[in-house]
LUMTOR-599984 format. One line per 8 residues: number of its first residue (from 1); their letters; for each residue x, y, z of C-alpha. Coordinates in steps of 0.1 Angstrom, whole numbers, plus 5000, padded with zeros to 4 digits. Layout:
N
NUM> a> X:Y:Z ~ ...
//
This chain:
624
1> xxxxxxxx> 1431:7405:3987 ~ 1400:7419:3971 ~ 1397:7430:3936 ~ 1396:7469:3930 ~ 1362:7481:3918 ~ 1359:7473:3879 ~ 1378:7452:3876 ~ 1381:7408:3877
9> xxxxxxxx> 1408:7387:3889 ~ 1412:7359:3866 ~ 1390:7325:3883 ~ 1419:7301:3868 ~ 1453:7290:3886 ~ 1464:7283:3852 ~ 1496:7304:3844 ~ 1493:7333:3820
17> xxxxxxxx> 1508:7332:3787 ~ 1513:7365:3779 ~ 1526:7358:3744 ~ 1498:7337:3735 ~ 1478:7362:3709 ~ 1515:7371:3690 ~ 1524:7345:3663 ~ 1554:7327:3666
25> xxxxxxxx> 1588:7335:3652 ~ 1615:7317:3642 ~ 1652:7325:3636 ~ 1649:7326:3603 ~ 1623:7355:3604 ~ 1645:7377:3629 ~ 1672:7373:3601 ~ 1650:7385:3573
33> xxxxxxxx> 1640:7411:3592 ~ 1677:7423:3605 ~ 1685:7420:3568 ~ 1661:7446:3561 ~ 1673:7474:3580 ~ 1710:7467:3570 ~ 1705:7467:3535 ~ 1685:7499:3538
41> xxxxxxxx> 1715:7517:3521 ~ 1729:7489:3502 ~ 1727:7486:3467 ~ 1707:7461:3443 ~ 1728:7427:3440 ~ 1751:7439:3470 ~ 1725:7431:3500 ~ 1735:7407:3525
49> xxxxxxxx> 1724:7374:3531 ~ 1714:7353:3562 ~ 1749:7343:3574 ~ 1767:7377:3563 ~ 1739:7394:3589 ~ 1747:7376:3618 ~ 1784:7380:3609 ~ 1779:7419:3611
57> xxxxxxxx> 1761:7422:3641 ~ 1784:7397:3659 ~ 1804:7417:3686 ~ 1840:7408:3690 ~ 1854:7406:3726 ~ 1891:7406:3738 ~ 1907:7372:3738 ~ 1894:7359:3707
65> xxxxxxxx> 1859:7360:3721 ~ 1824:7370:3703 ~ 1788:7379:3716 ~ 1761:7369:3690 ~ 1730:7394:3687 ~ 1704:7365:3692 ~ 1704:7338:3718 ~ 1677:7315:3718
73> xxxxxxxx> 1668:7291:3745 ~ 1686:7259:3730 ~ 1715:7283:3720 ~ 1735:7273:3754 ~ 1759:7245:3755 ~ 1756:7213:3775 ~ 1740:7210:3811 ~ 1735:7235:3832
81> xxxxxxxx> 1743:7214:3860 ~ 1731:7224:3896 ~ 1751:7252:3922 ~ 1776:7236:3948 ~ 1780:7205:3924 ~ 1806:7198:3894 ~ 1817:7212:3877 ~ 1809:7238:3902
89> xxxxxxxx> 1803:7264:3872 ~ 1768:7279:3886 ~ 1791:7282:3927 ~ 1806:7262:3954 ~ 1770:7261:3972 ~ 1747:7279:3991 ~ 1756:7315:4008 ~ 1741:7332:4040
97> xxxxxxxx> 1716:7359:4030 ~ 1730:7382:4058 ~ 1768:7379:4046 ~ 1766:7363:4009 ~ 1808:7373:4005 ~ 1834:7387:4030 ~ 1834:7430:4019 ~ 1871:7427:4022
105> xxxxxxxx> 1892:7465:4024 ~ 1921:7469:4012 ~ 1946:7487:4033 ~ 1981:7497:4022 ~ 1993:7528:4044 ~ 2025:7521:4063 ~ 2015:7542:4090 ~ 2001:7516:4121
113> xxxxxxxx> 1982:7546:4139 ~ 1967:7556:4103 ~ 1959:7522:4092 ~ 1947:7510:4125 ~ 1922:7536:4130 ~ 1911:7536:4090 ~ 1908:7494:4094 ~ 1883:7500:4127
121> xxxxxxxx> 1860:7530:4106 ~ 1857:7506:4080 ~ 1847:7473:4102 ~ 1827:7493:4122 ~ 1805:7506:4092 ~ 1800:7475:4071 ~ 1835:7457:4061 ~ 1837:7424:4071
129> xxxxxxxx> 1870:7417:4060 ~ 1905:7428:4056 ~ 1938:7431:4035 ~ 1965:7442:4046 ~ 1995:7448:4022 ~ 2027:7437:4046 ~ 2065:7443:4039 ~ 2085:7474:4023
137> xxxxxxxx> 2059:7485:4003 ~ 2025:7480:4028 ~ 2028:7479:4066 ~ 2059:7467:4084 ~ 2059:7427:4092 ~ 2065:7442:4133 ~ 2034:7469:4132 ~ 2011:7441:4121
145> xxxxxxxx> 1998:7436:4158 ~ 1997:7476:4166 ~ 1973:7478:4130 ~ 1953:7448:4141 ~ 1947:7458:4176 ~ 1913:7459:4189 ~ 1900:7440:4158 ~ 1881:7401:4167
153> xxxxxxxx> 1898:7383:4150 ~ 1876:7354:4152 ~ 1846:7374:4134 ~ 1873:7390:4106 ~ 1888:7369:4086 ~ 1923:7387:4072 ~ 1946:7384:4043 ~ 1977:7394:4041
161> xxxxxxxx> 2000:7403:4007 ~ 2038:7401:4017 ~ 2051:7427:3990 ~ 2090:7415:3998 ~ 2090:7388:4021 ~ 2057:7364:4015 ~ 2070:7340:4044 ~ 2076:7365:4069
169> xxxxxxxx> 2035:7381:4062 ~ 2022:7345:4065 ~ 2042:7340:4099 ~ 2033:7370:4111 ~ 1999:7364:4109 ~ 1999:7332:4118 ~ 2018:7339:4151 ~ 1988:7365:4157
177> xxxxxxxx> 1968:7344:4151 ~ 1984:7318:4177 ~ 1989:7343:4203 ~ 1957:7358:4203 ~ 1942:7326:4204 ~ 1921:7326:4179 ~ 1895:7295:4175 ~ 1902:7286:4138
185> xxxxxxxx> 1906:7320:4121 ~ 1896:7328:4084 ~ 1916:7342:4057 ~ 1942:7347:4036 ~ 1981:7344:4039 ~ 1998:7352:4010 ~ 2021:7325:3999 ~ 2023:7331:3960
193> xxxxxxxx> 2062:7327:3949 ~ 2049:7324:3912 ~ 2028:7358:3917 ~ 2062:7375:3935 ~ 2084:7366:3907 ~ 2058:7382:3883 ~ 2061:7414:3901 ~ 2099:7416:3908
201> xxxxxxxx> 2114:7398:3881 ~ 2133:7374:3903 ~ 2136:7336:3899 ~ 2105:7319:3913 ~ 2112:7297:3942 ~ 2083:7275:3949 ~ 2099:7256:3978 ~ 2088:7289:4000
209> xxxxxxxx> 2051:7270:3997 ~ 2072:7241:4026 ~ 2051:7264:4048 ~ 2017:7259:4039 ~ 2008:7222:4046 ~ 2016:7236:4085 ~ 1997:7264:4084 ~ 1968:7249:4062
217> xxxxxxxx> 1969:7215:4095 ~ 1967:7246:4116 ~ 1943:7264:4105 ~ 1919:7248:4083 ~ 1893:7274:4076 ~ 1921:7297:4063 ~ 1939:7299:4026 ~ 1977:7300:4033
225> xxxxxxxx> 1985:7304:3998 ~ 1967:7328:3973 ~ 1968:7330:3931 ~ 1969:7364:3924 ~ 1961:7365:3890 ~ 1955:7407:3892 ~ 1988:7408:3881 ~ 1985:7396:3848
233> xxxxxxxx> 1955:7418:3834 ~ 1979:7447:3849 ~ 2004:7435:3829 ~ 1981:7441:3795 ~ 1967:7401:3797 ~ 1927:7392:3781 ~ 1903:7374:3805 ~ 1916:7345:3788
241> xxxxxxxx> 1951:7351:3793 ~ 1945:7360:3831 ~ 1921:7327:3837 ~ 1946:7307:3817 ~ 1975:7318:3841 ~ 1955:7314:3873 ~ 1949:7279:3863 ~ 1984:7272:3852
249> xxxxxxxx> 1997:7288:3887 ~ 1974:7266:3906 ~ 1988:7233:3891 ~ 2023:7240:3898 ~ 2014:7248:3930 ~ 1998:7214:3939 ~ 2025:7197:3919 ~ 2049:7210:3948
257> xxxxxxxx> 2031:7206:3977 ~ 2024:7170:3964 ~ 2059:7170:3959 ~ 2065:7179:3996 ~ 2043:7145:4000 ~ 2008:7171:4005 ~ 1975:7153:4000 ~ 1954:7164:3972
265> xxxxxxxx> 1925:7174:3996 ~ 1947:7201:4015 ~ 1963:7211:3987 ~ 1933:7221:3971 ~ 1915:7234:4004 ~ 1949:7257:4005 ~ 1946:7273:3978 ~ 1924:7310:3971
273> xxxxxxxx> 1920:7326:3934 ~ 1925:7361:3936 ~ 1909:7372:3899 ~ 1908:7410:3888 ~ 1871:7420:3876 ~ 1858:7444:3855 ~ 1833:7470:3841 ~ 1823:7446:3813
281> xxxxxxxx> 1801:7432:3840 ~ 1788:7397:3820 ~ 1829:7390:3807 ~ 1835:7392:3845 ~ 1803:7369:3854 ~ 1816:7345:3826 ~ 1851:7346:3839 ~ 1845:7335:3873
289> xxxxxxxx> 1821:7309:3862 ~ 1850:7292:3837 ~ 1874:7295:3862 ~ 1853:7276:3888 ~ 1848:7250:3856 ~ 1883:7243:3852 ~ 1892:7243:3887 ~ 1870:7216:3890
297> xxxxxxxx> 1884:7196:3862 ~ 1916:7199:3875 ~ 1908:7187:3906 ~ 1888:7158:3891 ~ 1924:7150:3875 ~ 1943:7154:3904 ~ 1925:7133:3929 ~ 1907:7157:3954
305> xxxxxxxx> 1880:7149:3968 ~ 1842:7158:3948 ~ 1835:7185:3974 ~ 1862:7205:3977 ~ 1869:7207:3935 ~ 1853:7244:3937 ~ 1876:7272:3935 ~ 1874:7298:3966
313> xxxxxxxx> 1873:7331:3946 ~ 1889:7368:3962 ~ 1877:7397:3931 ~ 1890:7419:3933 ~ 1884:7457:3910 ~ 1904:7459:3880 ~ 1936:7487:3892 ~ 1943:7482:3851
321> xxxxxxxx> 1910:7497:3847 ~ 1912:7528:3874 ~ 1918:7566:3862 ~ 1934:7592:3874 ~ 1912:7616:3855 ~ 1876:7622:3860 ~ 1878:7596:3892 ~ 1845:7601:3900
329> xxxxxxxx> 1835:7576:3868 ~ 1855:7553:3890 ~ 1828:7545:3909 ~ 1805:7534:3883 ~ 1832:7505:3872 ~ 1836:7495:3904 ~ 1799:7490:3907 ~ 1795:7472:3876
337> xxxxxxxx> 1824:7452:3885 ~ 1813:7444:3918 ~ 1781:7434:3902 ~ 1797:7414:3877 ~ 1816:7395:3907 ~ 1787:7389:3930 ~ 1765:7375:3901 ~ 1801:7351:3892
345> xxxxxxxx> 1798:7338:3928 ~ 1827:7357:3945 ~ 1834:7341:3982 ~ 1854:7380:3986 ~ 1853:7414:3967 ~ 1875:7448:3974 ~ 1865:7472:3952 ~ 1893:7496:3952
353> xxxxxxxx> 1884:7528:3959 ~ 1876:7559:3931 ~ 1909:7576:3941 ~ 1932:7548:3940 ~ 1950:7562:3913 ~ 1956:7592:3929 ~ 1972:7578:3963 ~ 1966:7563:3992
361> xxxxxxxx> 1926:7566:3993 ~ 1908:7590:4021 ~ 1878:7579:4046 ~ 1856:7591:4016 ~ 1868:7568:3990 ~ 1868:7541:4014 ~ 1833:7548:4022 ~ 1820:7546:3991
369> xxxxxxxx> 1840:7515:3982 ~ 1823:7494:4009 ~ 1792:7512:4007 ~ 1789:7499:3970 ~ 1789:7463:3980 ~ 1767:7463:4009 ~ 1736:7481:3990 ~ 1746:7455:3962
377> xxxxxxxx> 1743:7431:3991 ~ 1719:7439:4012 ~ 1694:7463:3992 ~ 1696:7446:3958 ~ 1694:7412:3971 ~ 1716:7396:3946 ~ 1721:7369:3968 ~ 1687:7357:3971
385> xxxxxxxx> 1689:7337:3941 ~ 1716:7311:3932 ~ 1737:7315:3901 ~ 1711:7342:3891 ~ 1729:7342:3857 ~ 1724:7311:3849 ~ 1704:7297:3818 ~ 1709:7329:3799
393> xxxxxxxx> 1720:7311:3766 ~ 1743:7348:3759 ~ 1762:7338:3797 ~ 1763:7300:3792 ~ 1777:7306:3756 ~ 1801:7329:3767 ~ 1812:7311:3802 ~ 1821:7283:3777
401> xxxxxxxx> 1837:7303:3751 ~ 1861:7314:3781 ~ 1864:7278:3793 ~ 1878:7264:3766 ~ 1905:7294:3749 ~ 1915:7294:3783 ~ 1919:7259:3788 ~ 1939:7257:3753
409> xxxxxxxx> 1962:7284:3767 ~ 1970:7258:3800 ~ 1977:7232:3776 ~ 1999:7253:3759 ~ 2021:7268:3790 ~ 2019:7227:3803 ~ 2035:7215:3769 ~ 2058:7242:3778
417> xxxxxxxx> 2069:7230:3804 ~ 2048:7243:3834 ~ 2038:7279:3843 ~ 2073:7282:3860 ~ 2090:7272:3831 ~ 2068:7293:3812 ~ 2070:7322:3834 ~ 2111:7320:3832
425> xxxxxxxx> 2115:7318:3795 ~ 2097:7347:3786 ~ 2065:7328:3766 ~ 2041:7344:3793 ~ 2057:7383:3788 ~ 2050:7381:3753 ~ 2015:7369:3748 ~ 2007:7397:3776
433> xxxxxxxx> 2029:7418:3754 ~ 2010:7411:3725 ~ 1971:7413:3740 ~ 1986:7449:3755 ~ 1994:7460:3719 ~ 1959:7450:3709 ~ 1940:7465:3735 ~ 1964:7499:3731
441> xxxxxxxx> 1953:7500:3693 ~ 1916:7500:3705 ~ 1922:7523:3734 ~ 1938:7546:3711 ~ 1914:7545:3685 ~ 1885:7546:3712 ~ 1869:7512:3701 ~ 1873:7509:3739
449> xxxxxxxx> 1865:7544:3754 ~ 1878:7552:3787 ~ 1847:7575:3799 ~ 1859:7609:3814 ~ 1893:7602:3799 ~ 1894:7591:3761 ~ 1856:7602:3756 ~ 1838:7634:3773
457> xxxxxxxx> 1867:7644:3790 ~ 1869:7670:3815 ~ 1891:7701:3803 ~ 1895:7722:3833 ~ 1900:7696:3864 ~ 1914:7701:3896 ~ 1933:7670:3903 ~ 1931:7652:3935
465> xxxxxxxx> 1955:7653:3961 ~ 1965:7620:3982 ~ 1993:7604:4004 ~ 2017:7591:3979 ~ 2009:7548:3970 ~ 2043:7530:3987 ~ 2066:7524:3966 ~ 2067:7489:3946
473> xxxxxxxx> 2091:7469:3939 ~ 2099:7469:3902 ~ 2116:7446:3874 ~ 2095:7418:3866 ~ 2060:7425:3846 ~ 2049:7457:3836 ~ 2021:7470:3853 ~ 2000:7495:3836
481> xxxxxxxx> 1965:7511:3837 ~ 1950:7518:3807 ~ 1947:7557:3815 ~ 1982:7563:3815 ~ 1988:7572:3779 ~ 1961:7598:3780 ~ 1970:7611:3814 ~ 2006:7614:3798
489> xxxxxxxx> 1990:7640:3775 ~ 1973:7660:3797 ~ 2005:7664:3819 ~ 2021:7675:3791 ~ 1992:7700:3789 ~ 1997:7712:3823 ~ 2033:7717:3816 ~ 2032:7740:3792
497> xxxxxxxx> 2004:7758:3807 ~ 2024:7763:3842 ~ 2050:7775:3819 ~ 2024:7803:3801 ~ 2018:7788:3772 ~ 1978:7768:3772 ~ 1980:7745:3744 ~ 1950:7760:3721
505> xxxxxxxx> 1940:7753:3690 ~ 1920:7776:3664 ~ 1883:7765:3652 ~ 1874:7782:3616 ~ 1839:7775:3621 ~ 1822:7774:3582 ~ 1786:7781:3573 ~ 1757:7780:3597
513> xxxxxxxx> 1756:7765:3630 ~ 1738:7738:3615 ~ 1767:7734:3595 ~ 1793:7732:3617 ~ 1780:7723:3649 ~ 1783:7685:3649 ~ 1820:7687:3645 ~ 1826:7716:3659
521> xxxxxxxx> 1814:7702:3694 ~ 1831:7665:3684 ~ 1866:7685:3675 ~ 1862:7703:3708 ~ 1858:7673:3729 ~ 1887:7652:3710 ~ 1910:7682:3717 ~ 1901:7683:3757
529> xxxxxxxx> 1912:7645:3757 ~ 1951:7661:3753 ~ 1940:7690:3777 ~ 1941:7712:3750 ~ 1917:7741:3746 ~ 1896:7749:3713 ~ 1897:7783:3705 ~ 1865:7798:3685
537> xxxxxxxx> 1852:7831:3675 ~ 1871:7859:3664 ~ 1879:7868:3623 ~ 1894:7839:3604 ~ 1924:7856:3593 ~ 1937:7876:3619 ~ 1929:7842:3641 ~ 1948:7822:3620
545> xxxxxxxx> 1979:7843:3619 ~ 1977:7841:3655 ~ 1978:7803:3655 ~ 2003:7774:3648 ~ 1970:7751:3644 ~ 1934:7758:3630 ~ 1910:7734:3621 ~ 1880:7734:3599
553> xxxxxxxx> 1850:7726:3613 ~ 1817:7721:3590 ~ 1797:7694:3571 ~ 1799:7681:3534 ~ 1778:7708:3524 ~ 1795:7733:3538 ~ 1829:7724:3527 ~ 1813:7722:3497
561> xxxxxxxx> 1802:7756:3497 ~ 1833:7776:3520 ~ 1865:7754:3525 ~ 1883:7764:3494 ~ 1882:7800:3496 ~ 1886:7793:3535 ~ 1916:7776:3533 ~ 1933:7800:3505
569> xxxxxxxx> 1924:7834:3531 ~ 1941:7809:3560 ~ 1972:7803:3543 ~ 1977:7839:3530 ~ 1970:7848:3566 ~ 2003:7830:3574 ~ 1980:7801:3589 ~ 2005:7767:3606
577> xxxxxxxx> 1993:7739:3600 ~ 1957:7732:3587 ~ 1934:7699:3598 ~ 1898:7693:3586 ~ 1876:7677:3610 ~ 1862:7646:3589 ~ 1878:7631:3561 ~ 1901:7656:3533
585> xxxxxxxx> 1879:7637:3506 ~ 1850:7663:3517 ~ 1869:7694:3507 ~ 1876:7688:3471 ~ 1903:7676:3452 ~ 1918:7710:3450 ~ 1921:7716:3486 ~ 1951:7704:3504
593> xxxxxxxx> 1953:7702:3541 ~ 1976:7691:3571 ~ 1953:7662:3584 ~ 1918:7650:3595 ~ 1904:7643:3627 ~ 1877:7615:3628 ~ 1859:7589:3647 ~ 1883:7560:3644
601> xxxxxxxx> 1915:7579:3644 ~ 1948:7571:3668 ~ 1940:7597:3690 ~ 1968:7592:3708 ~ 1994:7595:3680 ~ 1973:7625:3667 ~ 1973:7647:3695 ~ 2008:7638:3709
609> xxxxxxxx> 2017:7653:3674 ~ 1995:7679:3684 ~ 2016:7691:3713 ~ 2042:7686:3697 ~ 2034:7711:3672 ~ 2020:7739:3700 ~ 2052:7730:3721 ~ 2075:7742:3693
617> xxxxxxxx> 2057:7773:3682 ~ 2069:7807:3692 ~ 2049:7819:3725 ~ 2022:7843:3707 ~ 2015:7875:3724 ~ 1982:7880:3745 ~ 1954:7901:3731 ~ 1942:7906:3768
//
């Protein structure tokens, strides 16, 4: 190609170093010069030092895991090793360009005619593979060849979730299978006692997996039993907790199947990871990259074969992390989850659709759920490199930080006794039970916003309307998305405003605009996340006698300036209760108030009390 006019194409093949007229830098100079812009406000003798600064801009993760702010290149641990080798951390080996993982639907409907014809839209326009959810609480065990009519099932490889009866899905399948006569089918049948028990509550019975050495002899390409470690991050677990788990459930399993005198290699060739993933898009990368890791190690351990130590991996978008509210923000996690998951080396992704919170999803949803991972696929060309994460010195660093707290937590449920063991006695319910009261303390103080639900919320929403999910069985682990509490409030919300009484709360608005603006507009939007409406405008006192609630809205100067003789014409006014948006330090020791609303606050706790307060007062009359 010619050079434009003006201009010369460098004559050497020698590669440019484009850094080559900046000075070097060290570590030690990035320090000195983070340390300058946190001490900006510190005073003389009280500045921070070198180790204090990277302390403070360290970012703490769920799990017991951190993120530094600066990752050089020797900064990641040990080798990098090479894809489709151990410890199979960077994949399990090379992937097609035109399919690089199966685009896998899920499909829950009990209806056959519905489900059939919503299972040949979607293979038709770009799924490539299925999962069906079979039993009382998916499709019926006997409509599983009306659903699965008309669909090769030598090209689509299906999977199967028995919600009652995991023995029953696998044989119906598998009979389908036979009968259609279907030249070694791919897929997924669903034996997971362990992940059953979990769900129900029941006794695990592992002697169900008697099944799977037959169907894994008779069909070799498929996965006759699954991991589904989904159920554990429902259930409030950490990344940690969940890969931990996984593992743990894998080694029982090949303990019984070797048991039931199973070689190693089948064992291991039976067996498929099903691993929740989420919007924190590198933690998910990371995840599936660990769990590949120890996979491998156990199979080092156990006997099977080099090739067939890496772990076949189903992601699958977090349900914990779906909301009701604002769905529409759903499809942004699922995108960075399904990122996350393709760049981990996922052999199969569903990406539940936006409105899976609200029912049964519609030909839209399901649209946009499959349409998310074929431009991923097929337009962003994540695929064309292998492992394209890795090397980063921030993944490598965080893949092994994963690795090894959840490796310590197999240890621990082994010591215990076995995942079984473990599973029975309570041990797992309450380390889930204690990373769910950790994550609801940041939830509820928005140190992990929930966009559209705990931050910019939508106040006036029309809900969407769907076909009711089935209904599942219940007893054993809880199962929980993290939207709940604050969906919880805004149905209490609509309550009371089906009943005539709006929740609203009065703003006294002090000083200029430039005053009160900031937290006029941050009150306004904290309110909304309870569906309750801010109120502004009108004079202060005959507002105020009109209100249970007011709160003041202005900045240090202006409290300064108004909030004491505001407070004094509320309360003669016959004001309720009285709450300062920002801290009651602002106002003056002189001036009492109710409460404060500020960044960092239970936001939960404080606007249930809220309702509370609005729910009890005597219906006002309208001024309409």
């Amino acid at each position: 190609m010619s050079a434009s006019p003006g201009l010369e194409m460098p004559a050497s093949d020698e590669p440019m170093k484009l850094a080559s007229d900046f000075p070097a830098a060290d570590e030690t100079e990035w320090v000195t010069l983070a340390a300058k812009v946190l001490n900006k406000s510190r005073s003389p003798g009280d500045e921070l030092d070198g180790d204090e600064v990277r302390r403070r801009l360290r970012t703490g993760l769920p799990g017991g895991l951190s993120t530094e702010a600066l990752y050089l290149p020797d900064s990641a641990p040990g080798l990098l090793g090479y894809p489709g080798s151990m410890p199979f951390t960077r994949g399990i080996g090379p992937v097609p360009r035109d399919l690089p993982w199966d685009v896998r639907q899920l499909h829950e409907d009990p209806d056959p005619v519905a489900t059939h014809d919503a299972v040949m839209v979607d293979l038709e326009h770009g799924v490539s593979s299925l999962w069906l959810t079979v039993g009382d609480a998916g499709v019926a065990v006997d409509d599983l060849p009306q659903v699965l009519d008309d669909v090769l099932l030598d090209l689509a490889p299906v999977a199967v979730t028995g919600t009652d009866d995991q023995v029953a899905a696998a044989q119906a399948l598998a009979d389908l299978w036979r009968s259609r006569e279907v030249d070694n089918p791919r897929g997924n049948l669903g034996l997971d006692p362990l992940g059953l028990a979990v769900g129900s509550g029941e006794t695990p019975d592992l002697t169900t997996l008697q099944v799977a050495a037959d169907l894994a002899a008779r069909f070799p390409s498929a996965h006759p039993i699954v991991v589904d470690a989904a159920r554990y991050a429902d259930a409030g677990g950490t990344a940690v907790d969940v890969l931990g788990c996984a593992v743990a459930t894998g080694i029982a399993y090949l303990r019984e199947l070797e048991g039931q005198g199973v070689g190693a290699e089948l064992s291991a060739r039976s067996i498929e990871f099903r691993v929740p993933v989420t919007d924190d898009q590198f933690l998910t990368t990371a995840t599936l990259r660990a769990l590949r890791r120890l996979w491998a190690t156990v199979g080092e351990h156990s006997g099977v074969p080099a090739d067939d130590r890496g772990a076949h991996i189903h992601a699958v978008t977090s349900w914990r992390m779906v909301t009701r509210d604002d769905p529409y923000v759903n499809i942004l996690r699922g995108t960075l989850a399904c990122f996350g998951a393709a760049v981990g080396g996922a052999q199969a992704i569903t990406t539940l659709p936006f409105d899976a919170a609200a029912g049964l999803p519609d030909i839209l949803s399901r649209r946009i759920a499959r349409n998310t991972q074929v431009v991923l696929a097929e337009e962003s060309h994540i695929s064309a490199v292998a492992d394209p994460g890795g090397g980063s010195a921030y993944l490598e660093d965080l893949t092994d930080q994963v690795a090894r707290r959840a490796w310590a937590w197999v240890q621990e449920l082994e010591r215990a006794g076995g995942m079984t063991s473990a599973l029975t006695s309570g041990m797992i319910a309450e380390r889930l039970e204690a990373s769910r009261a950790e994550a609801d303390q940041a939830l509820a103080r928005r140190g992990q916003p929930l966009t559209g639900v705990s931050m910019y919320p939508q106040l006036r929403e029309e809900p969407l309307r769907r076909k009711p999910h089935p209904v599942r069985k219940t007893g054993g682990l809880p199962r929980r998305r993290d939207a709940e509490p604050f969906e919880a409030l805004r149905d209490r919300s609509a309550a009371m405003a089906a009943a005539g009484r709006p929740p609203e709360v009065f703003l006294a608005t002090l000083g200029s605009h430039r005053d009160y603006g900031p937290r006029q507009t941050f009150t306004t939007s904290l309110l909304a996340v309870a569906g309750i409406a801010a109120v502004e405008g009108g004079e202060l006192a005959s507002e105020a006698a009109r209100r249970p609630m007011v709160v003041l809205c202005s900045s240090a100067k202006g409290y300064a300036e108004h909030a004491g003789a505001a407070v004094a014409a509320l309360r003669e006014a016959g004001a309720g209760r009285i709450w300062v948006a920002g801290r009651a330090a602002e106002l003056g020791p002189e001036v009492q108030v109710d409460g404060e609303l500020y960044d960092g606050v239970n936001v939960l706790e404080l606007l249930g009390s809220f309702l509370d307060i609005l729910d009890a007062a005597p219906a006002r009359e309208s001024n309409q």
